[in-house]
N, C-alpha and C positions, 0 to 999 in steps of 0.2 A: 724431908722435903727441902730443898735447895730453892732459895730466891733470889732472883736474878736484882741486883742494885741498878738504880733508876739516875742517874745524872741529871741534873735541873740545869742548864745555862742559863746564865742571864745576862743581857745585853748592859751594857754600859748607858745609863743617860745621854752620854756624850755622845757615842756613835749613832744614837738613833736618828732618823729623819728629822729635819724641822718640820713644824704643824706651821701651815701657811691660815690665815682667813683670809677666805673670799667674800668679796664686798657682794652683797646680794640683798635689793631693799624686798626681803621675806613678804611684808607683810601688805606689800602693795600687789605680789604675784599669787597669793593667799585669796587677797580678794578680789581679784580679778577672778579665780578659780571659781569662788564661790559665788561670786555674780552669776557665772555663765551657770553654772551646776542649777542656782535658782530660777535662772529664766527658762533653761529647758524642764524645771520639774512646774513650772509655771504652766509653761506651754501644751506640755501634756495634760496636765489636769483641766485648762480648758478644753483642749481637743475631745478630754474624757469625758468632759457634760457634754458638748456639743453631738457628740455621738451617740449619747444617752439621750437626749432632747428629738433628735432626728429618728431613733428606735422606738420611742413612744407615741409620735406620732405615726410613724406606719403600723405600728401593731395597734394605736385607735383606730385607724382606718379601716384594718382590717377585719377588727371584731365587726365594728359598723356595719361595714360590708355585709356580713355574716347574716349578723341581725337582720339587716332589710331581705335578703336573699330569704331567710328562714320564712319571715311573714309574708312573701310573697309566695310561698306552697304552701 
């Protein structure tokens, strides 16, 4: 069985790109992120009892309903 030899290059240090940093204040776009992220999981979750609140009271009404109807045959 014959293996084919695998040649590795390696770049030189020197020739590679410079690494720039860019200036970017991380942790104030972080939280700005996560501000917003929290008010809308804020927001839903009221929306979700408010809907819950509003579905309880028509399904009382409706039993209600039910009830007076039943006793009045």
């Amino acid at each position: 069985m014959n293996k084919d030899a695998i040649k590795v290059v390696k770049r030189n240090k020197k020739d590679g790109a410079k690494k720039l940093k860019a200036v970017v204040n991380v942790p104030e776009v972080e939280s700005d992120n996560q501000l917003k992220i929290v008010n809308v999981i804020n927001n839903w979750i009221s929306e979700r009892r408010e809907n819950s609140r509003i579905e309880k009271v028509f399904s009382d009404n409706k039993i209600l309903g039910w009830k007076i109807m039943s006793k009045n045959f």
